[in-house]
C-alpha positions in Angstrom: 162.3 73.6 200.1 163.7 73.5 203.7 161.0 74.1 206.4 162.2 77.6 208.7 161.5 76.9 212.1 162.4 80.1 213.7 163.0 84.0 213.7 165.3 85.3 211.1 167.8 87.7 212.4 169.2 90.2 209.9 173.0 91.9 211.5 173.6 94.8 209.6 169.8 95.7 208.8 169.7 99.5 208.4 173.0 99.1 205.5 171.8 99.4 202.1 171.8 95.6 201.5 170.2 95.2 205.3 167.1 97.5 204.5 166.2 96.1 200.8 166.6 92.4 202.5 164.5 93.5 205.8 161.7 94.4 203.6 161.9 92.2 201.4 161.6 88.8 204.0 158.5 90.8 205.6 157.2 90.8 202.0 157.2 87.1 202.7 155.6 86.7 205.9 159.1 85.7 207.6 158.9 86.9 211.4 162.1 89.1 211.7 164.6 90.4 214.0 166.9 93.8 212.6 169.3 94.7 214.5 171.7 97.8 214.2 174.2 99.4 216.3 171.9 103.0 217.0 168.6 101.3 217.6 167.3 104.8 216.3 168.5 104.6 212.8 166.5 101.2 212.9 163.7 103.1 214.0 163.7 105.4 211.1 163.4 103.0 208.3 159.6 103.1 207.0 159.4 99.2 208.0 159.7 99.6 211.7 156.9 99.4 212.4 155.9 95.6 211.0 154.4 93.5 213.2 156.2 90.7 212.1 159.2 92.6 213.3 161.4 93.3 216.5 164.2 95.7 217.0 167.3 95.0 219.0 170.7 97.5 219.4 173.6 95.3 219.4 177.1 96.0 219.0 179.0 92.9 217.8 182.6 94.9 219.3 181.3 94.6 222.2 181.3 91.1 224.4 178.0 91.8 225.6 176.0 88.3 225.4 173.9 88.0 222.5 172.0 84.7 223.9 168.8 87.5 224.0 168.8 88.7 220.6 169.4 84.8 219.5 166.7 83.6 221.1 164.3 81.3 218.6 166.0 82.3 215.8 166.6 79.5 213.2 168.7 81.9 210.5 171.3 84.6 210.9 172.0 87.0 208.1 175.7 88.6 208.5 175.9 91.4 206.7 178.2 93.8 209.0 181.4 95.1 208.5 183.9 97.4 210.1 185.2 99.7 206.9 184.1 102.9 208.5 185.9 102.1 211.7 189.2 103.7 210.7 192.0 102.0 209.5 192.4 99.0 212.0 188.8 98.0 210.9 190.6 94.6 209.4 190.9 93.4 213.2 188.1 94.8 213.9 186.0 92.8 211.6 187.5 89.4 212.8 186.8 90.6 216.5 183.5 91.1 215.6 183.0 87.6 213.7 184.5 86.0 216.7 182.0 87.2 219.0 179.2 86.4 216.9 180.9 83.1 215.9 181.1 82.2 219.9 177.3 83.1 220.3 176.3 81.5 217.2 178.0 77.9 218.5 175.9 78.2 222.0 172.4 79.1 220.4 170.1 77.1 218.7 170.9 78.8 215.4 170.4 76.2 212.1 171.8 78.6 209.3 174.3 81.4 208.9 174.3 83.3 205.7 177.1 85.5 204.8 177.2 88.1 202.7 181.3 88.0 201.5 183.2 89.8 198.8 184.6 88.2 195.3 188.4 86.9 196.6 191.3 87.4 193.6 194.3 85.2 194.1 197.0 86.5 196.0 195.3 89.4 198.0 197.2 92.1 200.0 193.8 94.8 200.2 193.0 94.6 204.4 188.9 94.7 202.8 188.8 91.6 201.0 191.3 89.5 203.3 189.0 90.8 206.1 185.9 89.2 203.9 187.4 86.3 203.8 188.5 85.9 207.0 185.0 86.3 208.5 183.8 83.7 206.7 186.5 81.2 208.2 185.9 82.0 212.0 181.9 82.0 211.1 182.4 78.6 210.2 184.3 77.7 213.1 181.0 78.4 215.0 180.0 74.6 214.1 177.0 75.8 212.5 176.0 75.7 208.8 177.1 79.0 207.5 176.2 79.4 203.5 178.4 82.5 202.0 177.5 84.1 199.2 180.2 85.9 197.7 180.0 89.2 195.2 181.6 92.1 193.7 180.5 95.5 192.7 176.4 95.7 193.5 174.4 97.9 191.7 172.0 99.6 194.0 170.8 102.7 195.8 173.5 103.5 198.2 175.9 100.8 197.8 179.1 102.1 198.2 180.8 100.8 195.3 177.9 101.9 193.5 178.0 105.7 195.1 181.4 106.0 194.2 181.6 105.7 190.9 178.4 107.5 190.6 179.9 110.6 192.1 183.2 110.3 190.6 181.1 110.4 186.9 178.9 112.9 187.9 181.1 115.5 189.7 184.0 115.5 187.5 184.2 116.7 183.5 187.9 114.8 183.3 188.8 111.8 185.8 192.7 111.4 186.2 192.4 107.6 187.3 195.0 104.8 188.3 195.8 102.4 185.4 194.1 100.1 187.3 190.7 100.8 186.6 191.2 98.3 183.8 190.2 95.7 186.2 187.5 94.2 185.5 184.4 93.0 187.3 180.8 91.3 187.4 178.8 93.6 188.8 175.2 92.8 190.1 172.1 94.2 190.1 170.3 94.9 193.2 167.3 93.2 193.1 169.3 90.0 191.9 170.7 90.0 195.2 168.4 90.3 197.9 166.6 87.3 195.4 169.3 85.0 195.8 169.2 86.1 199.7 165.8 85.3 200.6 165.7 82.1 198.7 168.8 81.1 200.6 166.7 81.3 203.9 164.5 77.5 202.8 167.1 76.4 199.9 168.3 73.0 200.8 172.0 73.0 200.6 174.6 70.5 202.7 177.3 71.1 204.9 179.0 74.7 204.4 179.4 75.9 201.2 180.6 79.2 199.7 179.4 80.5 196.3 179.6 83.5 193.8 177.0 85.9 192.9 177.8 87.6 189.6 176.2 89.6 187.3 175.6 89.1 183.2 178.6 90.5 182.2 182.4 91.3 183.0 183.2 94.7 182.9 186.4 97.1 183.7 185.4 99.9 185.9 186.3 102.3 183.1 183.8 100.9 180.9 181.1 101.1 184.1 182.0 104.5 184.4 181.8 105.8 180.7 178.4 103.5 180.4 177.1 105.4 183.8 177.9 108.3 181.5 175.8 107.6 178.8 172.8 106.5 181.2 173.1 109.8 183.4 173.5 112.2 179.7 176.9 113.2 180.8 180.4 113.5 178.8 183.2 112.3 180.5 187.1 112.5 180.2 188.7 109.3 181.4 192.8 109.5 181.8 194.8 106.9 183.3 197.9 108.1 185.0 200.4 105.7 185.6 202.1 106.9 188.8 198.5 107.3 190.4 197.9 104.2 192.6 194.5 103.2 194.1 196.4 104.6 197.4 197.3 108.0 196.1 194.2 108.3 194.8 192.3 108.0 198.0 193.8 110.9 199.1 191.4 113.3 197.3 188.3 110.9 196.9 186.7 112.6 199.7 186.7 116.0 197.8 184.6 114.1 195.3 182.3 111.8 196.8 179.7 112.2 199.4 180.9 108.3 200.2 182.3 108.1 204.1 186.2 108.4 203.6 187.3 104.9 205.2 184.7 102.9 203.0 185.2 104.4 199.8 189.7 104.4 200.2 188.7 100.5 200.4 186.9 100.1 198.0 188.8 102.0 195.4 192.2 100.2 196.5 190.2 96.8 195.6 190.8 98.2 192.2 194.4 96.7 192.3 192.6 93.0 191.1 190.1 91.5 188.9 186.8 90.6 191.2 185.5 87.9 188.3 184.1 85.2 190.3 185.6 81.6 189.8 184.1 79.5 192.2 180.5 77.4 191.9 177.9 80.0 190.4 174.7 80.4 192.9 172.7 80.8 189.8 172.7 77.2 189.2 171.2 76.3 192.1 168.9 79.6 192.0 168.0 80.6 188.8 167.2 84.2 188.5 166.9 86.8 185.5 169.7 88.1 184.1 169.7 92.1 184.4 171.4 94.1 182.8 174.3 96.6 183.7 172.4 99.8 182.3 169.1 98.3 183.8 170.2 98.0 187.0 171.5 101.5 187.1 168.3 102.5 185.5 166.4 101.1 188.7 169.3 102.5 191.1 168.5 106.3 190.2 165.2 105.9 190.0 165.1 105.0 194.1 167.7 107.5 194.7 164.6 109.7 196.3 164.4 107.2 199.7 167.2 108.7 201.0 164.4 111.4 202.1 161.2 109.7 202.3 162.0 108.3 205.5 161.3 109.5 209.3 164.6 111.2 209.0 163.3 114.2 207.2 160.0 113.5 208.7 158.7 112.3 205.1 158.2 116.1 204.5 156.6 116.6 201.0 158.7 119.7 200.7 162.2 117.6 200.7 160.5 115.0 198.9 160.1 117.3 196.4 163.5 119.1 196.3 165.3 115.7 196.0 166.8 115.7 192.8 168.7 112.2 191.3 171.8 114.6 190.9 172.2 115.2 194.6 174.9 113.0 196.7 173.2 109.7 198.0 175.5 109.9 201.6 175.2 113.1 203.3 178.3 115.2 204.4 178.0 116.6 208.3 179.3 118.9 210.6 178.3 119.6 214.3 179.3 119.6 217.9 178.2 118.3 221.0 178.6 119.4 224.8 177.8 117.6 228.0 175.7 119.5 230.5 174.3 119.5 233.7 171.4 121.5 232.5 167.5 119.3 232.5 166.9 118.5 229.2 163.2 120.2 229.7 165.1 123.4 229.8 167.1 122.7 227.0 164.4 122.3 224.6 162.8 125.8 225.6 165.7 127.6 224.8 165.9 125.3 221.4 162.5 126.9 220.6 163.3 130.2 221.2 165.6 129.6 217.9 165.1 132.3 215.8 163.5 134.4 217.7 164.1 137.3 220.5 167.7 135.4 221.2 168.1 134.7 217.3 170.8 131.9 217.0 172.1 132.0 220.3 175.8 132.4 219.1 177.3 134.4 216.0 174.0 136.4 215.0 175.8 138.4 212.4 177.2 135.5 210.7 173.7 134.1 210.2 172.6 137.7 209.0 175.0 137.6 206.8 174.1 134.7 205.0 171.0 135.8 205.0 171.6 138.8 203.0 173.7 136.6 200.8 170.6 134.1 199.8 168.8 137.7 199.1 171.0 138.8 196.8 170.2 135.8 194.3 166.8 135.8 195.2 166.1 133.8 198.5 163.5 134.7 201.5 165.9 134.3 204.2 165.5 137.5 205.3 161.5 137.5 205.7 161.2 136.7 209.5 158.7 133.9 210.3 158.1 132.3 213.8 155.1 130.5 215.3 153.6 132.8 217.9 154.1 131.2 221.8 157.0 128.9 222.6 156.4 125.7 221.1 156.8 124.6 218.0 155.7 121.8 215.8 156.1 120.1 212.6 155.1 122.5 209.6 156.1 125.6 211.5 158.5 128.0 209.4 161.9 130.2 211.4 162.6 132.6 208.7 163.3 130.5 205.7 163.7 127.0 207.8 160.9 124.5 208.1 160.3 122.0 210.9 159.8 119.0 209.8 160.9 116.7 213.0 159.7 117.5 216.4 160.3 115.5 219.4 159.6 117.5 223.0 163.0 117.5 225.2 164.7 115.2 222.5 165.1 116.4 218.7 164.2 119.3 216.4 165.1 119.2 212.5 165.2 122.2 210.4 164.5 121.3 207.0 167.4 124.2 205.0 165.4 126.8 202.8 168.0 129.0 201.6 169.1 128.9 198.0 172.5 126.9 197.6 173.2 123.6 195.6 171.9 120.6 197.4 169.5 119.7 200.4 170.1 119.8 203.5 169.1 119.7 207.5 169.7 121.2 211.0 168.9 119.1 214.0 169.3 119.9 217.8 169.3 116.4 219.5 169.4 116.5 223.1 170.3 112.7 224.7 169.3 112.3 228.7 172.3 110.2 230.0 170.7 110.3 233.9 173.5 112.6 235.9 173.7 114.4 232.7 172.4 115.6 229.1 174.4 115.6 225.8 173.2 118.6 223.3 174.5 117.6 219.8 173.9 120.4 216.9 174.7 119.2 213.7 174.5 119.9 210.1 173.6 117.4 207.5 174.3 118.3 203.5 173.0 115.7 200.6 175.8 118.1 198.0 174.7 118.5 194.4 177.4 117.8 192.4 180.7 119.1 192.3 179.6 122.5 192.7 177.9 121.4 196.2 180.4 119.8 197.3 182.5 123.1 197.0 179.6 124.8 199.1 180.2 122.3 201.7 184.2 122.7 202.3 183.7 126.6 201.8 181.2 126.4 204.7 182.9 123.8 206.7 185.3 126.4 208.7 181.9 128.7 210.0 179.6 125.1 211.0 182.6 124.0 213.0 182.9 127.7 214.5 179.7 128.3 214.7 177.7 125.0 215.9 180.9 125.2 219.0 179.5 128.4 220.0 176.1 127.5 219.9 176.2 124.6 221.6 177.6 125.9 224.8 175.8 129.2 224.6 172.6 127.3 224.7 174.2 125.5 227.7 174.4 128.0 229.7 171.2 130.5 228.8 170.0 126.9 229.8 171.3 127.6 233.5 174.1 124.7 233.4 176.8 124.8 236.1 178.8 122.6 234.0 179.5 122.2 230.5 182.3 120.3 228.6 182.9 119.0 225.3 181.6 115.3 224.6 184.0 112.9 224.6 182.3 109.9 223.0 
């Protein structure tokens, strides 16, 4: 094996491959460095706190120097991408390899592994030619930069993964494009992350570019009616001929909890065949073989860390509500204000919620819904408040719990009323220096179909209502100024 002489840095650690690979090098006693773009999502993952670990916020778009963040690191895991930028994220992937590739070639980096995507002949999708692509200017770098190539993975909020799952489990009759014929290898997890961390020591020469694949080639039809089976669920599968992968991302965001520029690229790969051709990284790695059904076995089953993380302040309440039917990605609605007002002052008026001022904008909205969750049997109406002016995590506001509490920065409201899913309220108040942002903002993990419904028919009052609130609280907060946030 090939001696590691440095740190290994991990770009990309807080995605789903990012987190399972982050945890899995500390495993091995590999010092780390995990970087994300919000160094407070990093912050939130139950590794964090390692000691074999740092934390760095870097934003590959931006030409800030990375020499820092490079600094005694020997290996370099790439495992960023742009999908959820919009739809110019194609140039924005290549600007972002460039700047890394540029950094790369002045650092005292050894090894660059990149985690690429299964290339078809002849490809016209923006997300795999962008794959590609960022393997060739990584490469330009001068460096050694190993890419590891791979379709559909089969893991706890991969994308792919989340897609089809919600498709299968929202919907009693899919209308699909013809093309979900194609076929694929998909690849289990924990087959990943294995061929991954063995990269890291593997002796390998000069740059070389393999496939990862799973046991067997499948269509996504058959994945989807053999998710069926696993999940207990029938399912109607037509194929309409005049439905394109691009027509069809029109209403994929009705159906899956998925962010809407990821999944409209992923499901208009579904134009091609992703079976790998090129040299097989099993030969030089050989690994177990699991199955299709297995690995989505093991996917559900770790569906429940989407909660049991700092984000919902590992409350044993939402821990408990999770249920392997709700959607992995949560939908969200808020709105957020810039403000003169301290940030001190801010927060008292934040834990006044519910109380003498009751929800600082639209009161008979919220009573309203609270009567609703009565009428099929919810508490919303029994009033609850800490006495004083603080409050802390456990606390109950009528039928909310507490279950984050940060002084002049962050309160989370873990949702008690009866509806189909989970969700969260959180007041987060960011001290820019001159001035204070005050973002308040739902977050809604739907279950099923029938959740998702709940969201949309809610949508209209959040935006209404979350507007209102924000600047009310503004200015009971005794700001002179108060505008919407432009960022």
């Amino acid at each position: 094996m090939q001696a590691v002489t440095g740190k290994i840095l991990v770009l990309g650690a807080t995605g789903y491959i990012g987190r399972h690979l982050v945890s899995a090098l500390l495993s091995q006693q590999y010092p780390v460095v995990a970087t994300s773009r919000d160094l407070s999502s990093l912050q939130n993952i139950p590794w964090s706190g390692h000691p074999n670990l740092e934390l760095h916020q870097v934003d590959l778009h931006d030409s800030g120097d990375l020499s820092s963040v490079l600094s005694d690191v020997s290996t370099v895991f790439y495992l960023v991408h742009g999908m959820a930028s919009g739809s110019d994220f194609y140039q924005y992937e290549l600007d972002m390899a460039h700047h890394m590739s540029r950094a790369v070639s002045k650092s005292d980096v050894e090894r660059v592994i990149y985690l690429g995507a299964t290339q078809p002949d002849n490809v016209s999708s923006s997300h795999l030619a962008a794959r590609k692509a960022t393997g060739n200017i990584l490469r330009d770098s001068g460096k050694q930069v190993i890419e590891l190539r791979a379709g559909i993975i089969i893991g706890s909020g991969s994308a792919a993964f989340e897609v089809m799952r919600d498709i299968v489990s929202h919907l009693p009759v899919v209308t699909a494009p013809a093309s979900i014929r194609s076929a694929s290898c998909p690849i289990a997890l924990e087959t990943m992350i294995g061929y991954l961390t063995k990269l890291v020591s593997l002796p390998v020469d000069g740059s070389p570019t393999f496939d990862a694949r799973g046991p067997e080639t499948i269509s996504y039809e058959d994945q989807m009616r053999r998710f069926a089976r696993i999940i207990n669920k029938r399912v109607a599968i037509f194929k309409v001929p005049l439905l394109t992968p691009r027509i069809a991302t029109h209403w994929l965001s009705l159906v899956t909890t998925v962010p809407k520029p990821i999944a409209q690229s992923l499901i208009q790969g579904l134009e091609y065949d992703l079976v790998p051709t090129g040299e097989d990284i099993s030969s030089l790695i050989p690994s177990p073989q699991i199955s299709f059904e297995r690995a989505v076995e093991s996917a559900l089953a770790e569906e429940s860390d989407v909660v049991r993380n700092d984000l919902w302040g590992f409350d044993p309440d939402a821990v408990a509500r999770w249920h392997k039917g709700y959607g992995y990605y949560p939908k969200q609605a808020g709105f957020t204000v810039d403000t003169d007002a301290s940030a001190h002052t801010l927060w008292q008026k934040i834990c006044n919620v519910g109380g003498d001022e009751g929800y600082f904008f639209g009161d008979a909205l919220w009573t309203l819904r609270a009567y609703m969750d009565a009428a099929i049997g919810g508490d919303a109406l029994k009033k609850r408040r800490p006495d004083g002016e603080t409050l802390k995590t456990g606390d109950y506001i009528d039928s909310w719990k507490v279950i984050k509490c940060e002084e002049n920065r962050h309160l989370s409201l873990l949702f008690g009323m009866k509806a189909p899913g989970l969700g969260r309220l959180e007041f987060t108040i960011v001290d820019h220096g001159e001035h204070r942002s005050l973002d308040i903002r739902a977050w809604w993990h739907p279950a099923g179909f029938s959740g998702l419904l709940y969201w949309f028919a809610m949508m209209p009052a959040h935006l209404f209502i979350f507007r209102g609130m924000a600047f009310a609280l503004a200015k009971k907060s005794g700001a002179k100024v108060t505008t919407p946030s432009r960022r």
